[in-house]
C-alpha positions as CSV (number, residue, x, y, z in Angstrom):
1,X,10.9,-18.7,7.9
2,X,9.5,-15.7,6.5
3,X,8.4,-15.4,2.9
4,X,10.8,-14.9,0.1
5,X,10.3,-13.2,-3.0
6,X,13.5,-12.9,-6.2
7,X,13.2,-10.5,-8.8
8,X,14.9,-12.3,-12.3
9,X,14.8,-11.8,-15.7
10,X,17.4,-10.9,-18.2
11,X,20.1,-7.8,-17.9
12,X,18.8,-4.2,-18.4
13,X,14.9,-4.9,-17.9
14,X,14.3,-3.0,-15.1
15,X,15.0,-5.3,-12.0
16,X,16.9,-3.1,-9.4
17,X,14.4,-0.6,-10.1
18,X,11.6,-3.0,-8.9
19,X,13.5,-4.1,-6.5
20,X,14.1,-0.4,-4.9
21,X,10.1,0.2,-5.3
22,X,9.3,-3.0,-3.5
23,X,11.0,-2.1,-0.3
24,X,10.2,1.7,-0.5
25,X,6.4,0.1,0.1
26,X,8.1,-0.8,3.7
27,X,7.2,1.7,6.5
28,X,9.7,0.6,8.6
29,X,13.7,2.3,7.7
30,X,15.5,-0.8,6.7
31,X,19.4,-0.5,6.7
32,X,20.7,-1.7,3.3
33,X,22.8,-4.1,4.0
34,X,26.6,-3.3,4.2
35,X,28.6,-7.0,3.2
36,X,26.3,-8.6,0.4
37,X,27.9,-7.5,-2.4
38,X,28.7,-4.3,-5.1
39,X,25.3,-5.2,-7.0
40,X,23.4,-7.5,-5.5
41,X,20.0,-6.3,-2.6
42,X,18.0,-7.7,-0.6
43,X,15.2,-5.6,1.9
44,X,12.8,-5.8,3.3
45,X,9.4,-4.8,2.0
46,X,5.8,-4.7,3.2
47,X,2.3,-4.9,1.3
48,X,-1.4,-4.7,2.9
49,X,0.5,-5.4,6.6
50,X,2.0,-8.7,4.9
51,X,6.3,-8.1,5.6
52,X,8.3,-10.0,2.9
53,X,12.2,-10.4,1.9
54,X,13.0,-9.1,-1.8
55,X,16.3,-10.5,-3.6
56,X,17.6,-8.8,-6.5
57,X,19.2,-11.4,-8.1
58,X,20.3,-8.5,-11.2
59,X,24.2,-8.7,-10.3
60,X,24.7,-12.2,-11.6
61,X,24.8,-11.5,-15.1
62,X,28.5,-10.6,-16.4
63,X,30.6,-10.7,-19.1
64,X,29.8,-10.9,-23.1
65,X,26.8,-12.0,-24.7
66,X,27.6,-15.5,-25.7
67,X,27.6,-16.1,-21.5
68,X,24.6,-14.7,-20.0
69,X,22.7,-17.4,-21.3
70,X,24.6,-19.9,-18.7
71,X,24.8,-17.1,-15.7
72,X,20.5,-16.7,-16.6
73,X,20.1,-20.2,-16.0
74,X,22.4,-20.4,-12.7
75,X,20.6,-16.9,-11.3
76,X,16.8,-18.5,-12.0
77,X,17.5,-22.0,-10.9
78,X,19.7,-20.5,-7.6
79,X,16.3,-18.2,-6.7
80,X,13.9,-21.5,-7.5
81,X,16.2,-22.8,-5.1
82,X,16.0,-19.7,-1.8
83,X,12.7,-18.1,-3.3
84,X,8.7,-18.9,-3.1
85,X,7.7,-16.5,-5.4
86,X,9.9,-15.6,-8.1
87,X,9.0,-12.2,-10.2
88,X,10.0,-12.7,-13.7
89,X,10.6,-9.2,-15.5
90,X,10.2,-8.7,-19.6
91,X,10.8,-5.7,-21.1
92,X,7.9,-4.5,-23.4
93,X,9.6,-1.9,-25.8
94,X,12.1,-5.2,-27.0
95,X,9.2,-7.9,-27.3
96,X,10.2,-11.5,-26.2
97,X,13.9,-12.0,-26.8
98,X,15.6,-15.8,-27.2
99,X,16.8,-15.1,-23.6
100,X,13.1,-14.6,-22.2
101,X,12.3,-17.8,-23.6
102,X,15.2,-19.8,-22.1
103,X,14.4,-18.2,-18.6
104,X,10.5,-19.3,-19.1
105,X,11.3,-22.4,-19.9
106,X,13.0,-23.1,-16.2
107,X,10.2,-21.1,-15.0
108,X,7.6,-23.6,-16.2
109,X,8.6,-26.8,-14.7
110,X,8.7,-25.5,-11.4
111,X,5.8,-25.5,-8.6
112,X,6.8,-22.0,-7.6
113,X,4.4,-19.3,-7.7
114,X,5.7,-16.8,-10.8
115,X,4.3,-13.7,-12.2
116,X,5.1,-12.7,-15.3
117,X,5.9,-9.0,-15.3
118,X,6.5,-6.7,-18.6
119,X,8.1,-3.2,-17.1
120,X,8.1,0.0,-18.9
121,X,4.7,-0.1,-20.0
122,X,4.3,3.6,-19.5
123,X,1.5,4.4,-22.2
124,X,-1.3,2.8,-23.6
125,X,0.6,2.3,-26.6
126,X,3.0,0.3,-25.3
127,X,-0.1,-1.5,-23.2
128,X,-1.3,-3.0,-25.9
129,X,2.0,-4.9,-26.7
130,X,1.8,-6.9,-23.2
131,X,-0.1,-9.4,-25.0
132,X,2.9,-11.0,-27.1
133,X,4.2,-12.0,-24.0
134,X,1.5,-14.7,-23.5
135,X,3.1,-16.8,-26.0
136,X,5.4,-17.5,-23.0
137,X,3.3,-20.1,-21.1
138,X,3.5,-18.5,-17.6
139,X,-0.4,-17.7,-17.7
140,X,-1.5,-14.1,-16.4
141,X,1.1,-10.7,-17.7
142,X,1.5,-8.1,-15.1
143,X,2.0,-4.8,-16.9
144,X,4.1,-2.4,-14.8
145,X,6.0,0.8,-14.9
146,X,8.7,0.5,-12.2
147,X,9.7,4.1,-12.7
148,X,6.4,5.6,-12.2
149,X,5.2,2.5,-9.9
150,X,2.3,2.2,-12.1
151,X,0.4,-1.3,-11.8
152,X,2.8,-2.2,-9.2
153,X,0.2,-2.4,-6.6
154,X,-2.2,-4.6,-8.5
155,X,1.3,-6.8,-8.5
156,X,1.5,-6.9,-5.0
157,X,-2.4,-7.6,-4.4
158,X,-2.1,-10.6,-5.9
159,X,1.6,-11.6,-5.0
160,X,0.7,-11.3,-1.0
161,X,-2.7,-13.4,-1.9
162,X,-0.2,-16.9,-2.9
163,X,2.3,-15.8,0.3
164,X,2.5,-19.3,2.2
165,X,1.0,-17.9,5.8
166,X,1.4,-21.1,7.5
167,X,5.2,-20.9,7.3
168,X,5.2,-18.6,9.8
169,X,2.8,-21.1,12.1
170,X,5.1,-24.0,11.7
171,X,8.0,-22.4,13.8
172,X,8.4,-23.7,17.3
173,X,7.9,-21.6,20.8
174,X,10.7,-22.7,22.0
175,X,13.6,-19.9,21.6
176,X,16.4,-19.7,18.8
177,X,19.6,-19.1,18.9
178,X,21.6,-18.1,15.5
179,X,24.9,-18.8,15.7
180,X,26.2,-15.9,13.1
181,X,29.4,-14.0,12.4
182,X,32.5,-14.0,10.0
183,X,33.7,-17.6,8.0
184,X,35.9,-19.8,9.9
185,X,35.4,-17.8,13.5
186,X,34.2,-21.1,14.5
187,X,30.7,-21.4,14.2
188,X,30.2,-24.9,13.4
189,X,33.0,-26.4,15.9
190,X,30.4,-24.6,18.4
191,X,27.3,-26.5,17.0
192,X,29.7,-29.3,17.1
193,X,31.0,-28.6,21.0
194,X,27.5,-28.3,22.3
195,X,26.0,-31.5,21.0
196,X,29.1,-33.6,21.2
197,X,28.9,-34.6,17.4
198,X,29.9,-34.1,14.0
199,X,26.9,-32.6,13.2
200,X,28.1,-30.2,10.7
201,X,31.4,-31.0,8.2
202,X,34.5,-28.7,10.1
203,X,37.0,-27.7,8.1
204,X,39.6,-24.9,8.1
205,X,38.3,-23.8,4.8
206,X,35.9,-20.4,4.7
207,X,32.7,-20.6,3.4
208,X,32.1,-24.5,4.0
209,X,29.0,-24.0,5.8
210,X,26.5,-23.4,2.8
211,X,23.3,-23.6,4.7
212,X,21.6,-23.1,7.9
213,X,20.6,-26.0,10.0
214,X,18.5,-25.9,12.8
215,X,18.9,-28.3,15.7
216,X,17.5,-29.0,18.6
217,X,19.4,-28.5,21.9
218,X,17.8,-30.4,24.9
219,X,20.4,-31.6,27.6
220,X,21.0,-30.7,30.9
221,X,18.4,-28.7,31.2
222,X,18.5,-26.7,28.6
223,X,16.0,-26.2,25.9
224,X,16.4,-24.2,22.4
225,X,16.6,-24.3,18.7
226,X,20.0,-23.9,17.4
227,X,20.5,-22.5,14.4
228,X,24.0,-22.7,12.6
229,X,24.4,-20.5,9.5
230,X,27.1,-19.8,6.6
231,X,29.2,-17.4,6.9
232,X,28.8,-13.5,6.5
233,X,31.3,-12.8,3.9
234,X,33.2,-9.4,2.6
235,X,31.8,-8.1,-0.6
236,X,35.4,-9.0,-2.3
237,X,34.6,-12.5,-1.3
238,X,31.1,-13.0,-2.2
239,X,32.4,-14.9,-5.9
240,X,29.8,-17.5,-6.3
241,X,25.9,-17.4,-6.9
242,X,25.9,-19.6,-4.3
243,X,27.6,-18.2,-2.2
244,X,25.0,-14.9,-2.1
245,X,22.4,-17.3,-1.1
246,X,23.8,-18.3,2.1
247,X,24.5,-15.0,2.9
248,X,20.4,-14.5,2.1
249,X,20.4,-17.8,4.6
250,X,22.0,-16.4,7.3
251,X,20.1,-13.0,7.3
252,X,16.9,-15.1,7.4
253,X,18.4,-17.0,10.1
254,X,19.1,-13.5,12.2
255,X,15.8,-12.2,11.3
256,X,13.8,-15.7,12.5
257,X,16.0,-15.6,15.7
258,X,15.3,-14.5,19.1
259,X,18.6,-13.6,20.2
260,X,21.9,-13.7,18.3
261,X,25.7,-15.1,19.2
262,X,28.3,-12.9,17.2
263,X,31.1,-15.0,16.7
264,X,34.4,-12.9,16.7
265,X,38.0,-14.2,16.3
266,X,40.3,-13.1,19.1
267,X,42.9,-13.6,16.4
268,X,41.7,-10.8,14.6
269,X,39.7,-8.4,16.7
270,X,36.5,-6.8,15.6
271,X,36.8,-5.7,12.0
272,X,34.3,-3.8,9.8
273,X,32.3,-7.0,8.7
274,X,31.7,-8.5,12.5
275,X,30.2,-4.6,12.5
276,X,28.4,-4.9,9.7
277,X,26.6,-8.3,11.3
278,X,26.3,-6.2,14.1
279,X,24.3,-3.7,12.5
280,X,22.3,-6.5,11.0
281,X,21.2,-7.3,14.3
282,X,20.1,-4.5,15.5
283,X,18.2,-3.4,12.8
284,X,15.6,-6.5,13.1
285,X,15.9,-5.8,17.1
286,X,17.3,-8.3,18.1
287,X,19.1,-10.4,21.5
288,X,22.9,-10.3,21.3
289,X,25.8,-12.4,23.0
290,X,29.5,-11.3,21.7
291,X,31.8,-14.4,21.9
292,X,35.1,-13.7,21.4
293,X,36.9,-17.4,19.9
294,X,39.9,-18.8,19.7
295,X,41.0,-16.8,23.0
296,X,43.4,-19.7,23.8
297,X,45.9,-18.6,20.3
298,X,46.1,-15.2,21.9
299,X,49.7,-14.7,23.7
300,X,49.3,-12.4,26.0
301,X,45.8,-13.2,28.2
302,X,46.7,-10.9,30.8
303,X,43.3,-9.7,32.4
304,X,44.4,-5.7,30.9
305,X,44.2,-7.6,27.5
306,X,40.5,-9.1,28.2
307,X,39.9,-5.4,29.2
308,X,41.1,-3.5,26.1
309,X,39.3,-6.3,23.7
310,X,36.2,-5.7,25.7
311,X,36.6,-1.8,25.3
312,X,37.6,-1.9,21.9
313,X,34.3,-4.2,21.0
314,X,32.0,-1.7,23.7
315,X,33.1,1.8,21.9
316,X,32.8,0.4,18.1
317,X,29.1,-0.5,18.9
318,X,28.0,2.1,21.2
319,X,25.7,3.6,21.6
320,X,24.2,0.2,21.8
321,X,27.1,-1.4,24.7
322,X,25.1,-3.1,27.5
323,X,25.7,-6.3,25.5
324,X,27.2,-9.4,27.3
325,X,30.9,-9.9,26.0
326,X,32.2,-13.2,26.7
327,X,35.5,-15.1,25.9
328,X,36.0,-18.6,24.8
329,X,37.9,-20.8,23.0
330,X,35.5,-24.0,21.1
331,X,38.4,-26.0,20.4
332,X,39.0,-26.6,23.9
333,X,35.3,-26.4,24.8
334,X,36.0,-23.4,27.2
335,X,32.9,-21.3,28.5
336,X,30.6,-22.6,26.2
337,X,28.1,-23.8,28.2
338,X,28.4,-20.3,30.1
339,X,28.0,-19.0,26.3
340,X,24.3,-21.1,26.0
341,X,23.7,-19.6,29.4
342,X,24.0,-16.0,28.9
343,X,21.9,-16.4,25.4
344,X,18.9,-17.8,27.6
345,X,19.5,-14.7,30.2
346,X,19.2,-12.6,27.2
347,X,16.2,-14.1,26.0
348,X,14.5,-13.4,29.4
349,X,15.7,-10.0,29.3
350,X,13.9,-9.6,25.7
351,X,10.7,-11.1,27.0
352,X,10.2,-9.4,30.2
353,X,7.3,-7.4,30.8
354,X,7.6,-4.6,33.2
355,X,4.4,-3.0,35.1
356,X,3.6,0.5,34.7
357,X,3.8,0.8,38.7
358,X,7.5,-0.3,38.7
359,X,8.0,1.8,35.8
360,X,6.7,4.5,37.3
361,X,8.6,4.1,40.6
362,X,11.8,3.4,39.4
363,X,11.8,6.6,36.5
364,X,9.8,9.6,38.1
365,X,12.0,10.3,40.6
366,X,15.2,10.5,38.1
367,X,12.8,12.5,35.8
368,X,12.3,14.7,38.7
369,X,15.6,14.6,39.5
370,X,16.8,15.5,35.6
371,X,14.1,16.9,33.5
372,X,14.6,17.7,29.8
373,X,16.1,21.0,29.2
374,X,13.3,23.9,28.9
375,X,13.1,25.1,25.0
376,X,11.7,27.8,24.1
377,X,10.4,29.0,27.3
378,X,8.7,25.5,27.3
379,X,8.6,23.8,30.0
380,X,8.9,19.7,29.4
381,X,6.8,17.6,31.9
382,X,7.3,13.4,31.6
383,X,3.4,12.3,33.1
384,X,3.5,8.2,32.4
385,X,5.1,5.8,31.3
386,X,4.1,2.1,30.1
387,X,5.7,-0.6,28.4
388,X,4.1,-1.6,25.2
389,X,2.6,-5.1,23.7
390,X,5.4,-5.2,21.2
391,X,7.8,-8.1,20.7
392,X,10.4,-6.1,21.4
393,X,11.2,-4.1,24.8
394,X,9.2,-0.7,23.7
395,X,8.0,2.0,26.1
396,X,6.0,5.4,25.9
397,X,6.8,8.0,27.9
398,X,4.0,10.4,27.6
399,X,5.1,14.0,27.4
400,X,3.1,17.3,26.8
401,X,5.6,18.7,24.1
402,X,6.8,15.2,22.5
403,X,8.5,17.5,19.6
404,X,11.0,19.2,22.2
405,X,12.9,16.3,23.7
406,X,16.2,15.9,22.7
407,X,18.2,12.9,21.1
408,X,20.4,13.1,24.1
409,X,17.6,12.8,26.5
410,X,16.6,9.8,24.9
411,X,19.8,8.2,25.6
412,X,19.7,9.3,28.6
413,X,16.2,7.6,29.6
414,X,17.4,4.1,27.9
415,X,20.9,4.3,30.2
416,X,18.9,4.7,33.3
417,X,16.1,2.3,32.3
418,X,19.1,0.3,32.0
419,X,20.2,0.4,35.0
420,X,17.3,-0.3,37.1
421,X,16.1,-3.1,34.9
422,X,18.3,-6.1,33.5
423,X,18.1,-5.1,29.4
424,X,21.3,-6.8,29.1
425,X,22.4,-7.8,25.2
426,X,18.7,-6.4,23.9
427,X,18.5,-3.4,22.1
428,X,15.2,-1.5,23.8
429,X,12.8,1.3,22.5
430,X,11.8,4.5,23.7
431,X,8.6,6.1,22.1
432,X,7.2,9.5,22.9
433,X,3.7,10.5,23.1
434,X,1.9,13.3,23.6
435,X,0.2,13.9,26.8
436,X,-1.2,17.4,27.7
C-alpha cells in the first residue's frame, strides 16, 4: 500500500485549502472523486517524484461548539488509524486554542510521523508568532501560507524524507485482484464462493465489510491475491467517520490492484455510483471485469435480456467498452470460476508487450488505408510506432505535425489497435510525438 498522508486540525484553520495545494503539486489530472461525500477529499498528490494519497479529514466536524471536541477526537484518532503521516494545522492569527491542545495531546502518544503546521503566516509579523505553538510538545513548527503556498515546499521536503519506501517493496508479484463495487452486490459471498469458507462475516446488511482483506488464492491452478473491500457507498450514505475510511480502503485497494472486478446487481442495473467506481478505475488505469450478480433473481433471462443489460452497461461507459461483461449469480456459485478466469486473461492483456515489427505491420497499412484528415493544407504522415516501458499499455505514434491530429483519430487508432491485438478489459494509451 501506498503512502497515506491526513490533513487534521480543528474547523476553519485552513485544511481544505492545504489539502487543494497538495494535490495541485500532482502533474498527473486526477478525477475528484464522485461518491465520497459533500465535504470530505482525498487525491492524489506528488512531491520530488514521490506519489502520495492526501485525506482531508475537514468534513467531520458538525454541529455546536460544546461537540467538536468529541467529533476532533473521533476525526484524529480515525486518521491515526488509515494515515502514516498526519499534518496537524494551527492557525497563527488565533494562537493555541483549548481545542489545539486536546488534538496534540492524541497526537503525542502516537508513533506516527506528525508535523506541526501553523497556516496563514503570510507576513513576518505574523512569523514571529509561530513560536507559541512550541508549547505544544510536537517538536519542529512548519510555518505555511496555504493561500499563497508559501513554505509549503519546505513541508513537503521533509514530509516525503519520513515516507515509509519499503511499503511499496513488501507487495507480492503475484497479481491482485480487488473485488470492488456497490454494498451488498455480493462481494464477500464471492471471497466466500472462491475459497469455500467463511472467510469474511455475510450478512444482508450494507456496509458490513469495514475493511479490505487480502487473501491468497492458490487452487486449481490458479495463483493471485484477492483483495475484498468495503463497499463504495452514495454520498447520502457515507454517515459515519468510519465509514469514510473504508471508502479511503477500497480506493487504496483499486489503486494497488492490477486489474479490477466491478460488482453490479442484476437487480438493479448500472446506476450512477457502479459509474462512479467505474471512473475510479480508469482513472488509475486499470484491468476491469464487469460481473453482473444475482442474475438468478432476474425473471425474465431470455438471451435479448443478457443482450440489452450488456448494451446498457457498454453505452454508459463508452468510450472505454472492450471490457469483458460477464453474468453470474454467487449464491449459486454460477460462473465464478469463469469470473477468476477472465480477470487472469485481463491481466495478460495489461502485461503484454508488443514489438514494434508487429506494430508496425499490423497499423501502417490501416494508416495508409485512413490517414488523418489534411488541415491546413498540411499534410499528416504516421512514420513509427512503438509501445512504451510503461506499466500500462502506452504507445507513440510518431507524427510530423503531432498538434493536428484529431480527438477522433485517436479513437480511431485505439479501436483498430483493438482489434488486431487482445486489449480486452484494459484501458490503453495513445501518445503522439513529433517526428519530421
Amino acid at each position: 500500500m501506498g503512502n497515506i498522508v491526513a490533513i487534521v486540525g480543528r474547523p476553519n484553520v485552513g485544511k481544505s485549502t492545504l489539502f487543494n495545494r497538495l494535490i495541485e503539486s500532482r502533474k498527473a489530472i486526477v478525477a475528484e472523486i464522485a461518491g465520497v461525500t459533500r465535504d470530505r477529499h482525498y487525491g492524489k498528490a506528488e512531491w520530488n517524484g514521490q506519489e502520495f494519497s492526501v485525506i482531508d479529514t475537514g468534513g467531520y466536524v458538525h454541529g455546536s461548539d460544546d461537540i467538536f471536541e468529541g467529533e476532533i477526537r473521533r476525526q484524529v484518532e480515525l486518521a491515526l488509524q488509515e494515515a502514516n503521516v498526519i499534518l496537524f494545522v494551527v492557525d497563527v492569527s488565533t494562537g493555541v486554542t483549548h481545542l489545539d491542545d486536546e488534538v496534540a495531546k492524541l497526537l503525542r502518544r502516537t508513533k506516527k510521523k506528525i508535523f506541526l503546521v501553523t497556516n496563514k503566516v503570510d507576513n513576518p509579523e505574523r512569523q514571529t508568532l509561530t513560536g507559541e505553538f512550541y508549547s505544544l510538545g510536537l517538536g519542529e513548527v512548519y510555518a505555511i501560507s496555504a493561500i499563497s503556498g508559501s513554505g509549503t515546499g519546505e513541508l513537503l521536503d521533509e514530509m516525503v524524507k519520513v515516507f515509509d519506501n519499503s511499503i511499496e517493496e513488501k507487495i507480492s508479484d503475484l497479481p491482485k485482484f480487488a473485488i470492488v463495487g456497490r454494498p451488498n452486490a455480493g462481494k464477500s459471498s464471492l471471497v466466500n464462493a472462491l475459497l469455500g469458507k467463511d472467510q469474511n462475516i455475510v450478512t444482508p446488511i450494507a456496509g458490513t465489510t469495514r475493511d479490505s482483506i487480502n487473501t491468497r488464492y492458490n487452487y486449481f491452478g490458479h495463483d493471485f491475491i484477492l483483495v475484498d473491500t468495503a463497499g463504495i457507498r452514495k454520498k447520502s450514505k457515507v454517515e459515519e467517520d468510519i465509514e469514510f475510511y473504508s471508502v479511503m480502503r477500497a480506493i487504496r485497494a483499486i489503486e494497488d490492484s492490477d486489474v479490477c472486478l466491478l460488482m453490479l446487481d442484476a437487480t438493479l442495473g448500472i446506476e450512477q455510483q457502479d459509474l462512479n467506481i467505474f471512473q475510479l478505475i480508469e482513472t488509475n488505469r486499470k484491468g476491469l471485469v464487469i460481473l453482473v450478480n444475482k442474475w438468478d433473481l432476474v425473471e425474465d433471462k431470455e438471451a435479448n435480456t443478457v443482450k440489452k443489460f450488456e448494451e446498457e452497461i457498454k453505452s454508459k461507459i463508452a468510450p472505454f467498452k472492450d471490457v469483458p461483461i460477464l453474468f453470474i449469480s454467487v449464491l449459486n456459485k454460477q460462473r465464478i470460476m469463469k469470473a477468476v478466469e477472465l480477470a487472469e486473461e485481463v491481466y495478460k492483456n495489461k502485461f503484454q508487450k508488443i514489438p514494434t515489427r508487429k506494430l508496425m505491420d499490423a497499423m501502417i497499412p490501416v494508416i495508409e488505408l485512413t490517414p488523418p484528415a489534411a488541415i491546413k493544407g498540411k499534410d499528416i504522415r504516421i512514420k513509427f510506432i512503438t509501445q512504451l516501458p510503461t506499466r500500462n499499455p502506452n504507445f507513440a505514434f510518431y507524427v510530423n505535425h503531432p498538434q493536428y491530429v484529431q480527438e477522433s483519430y485517436k479513437r480511431f487508432l485505439e479501436n483498430k489497435m483493438r482489434e488486431h491485438f487482445n486489449f480486452c478489459g484494459v484501458p490503453i494509451e495513445i501518445v503522439l510525438k513529433k517526428k519530421e
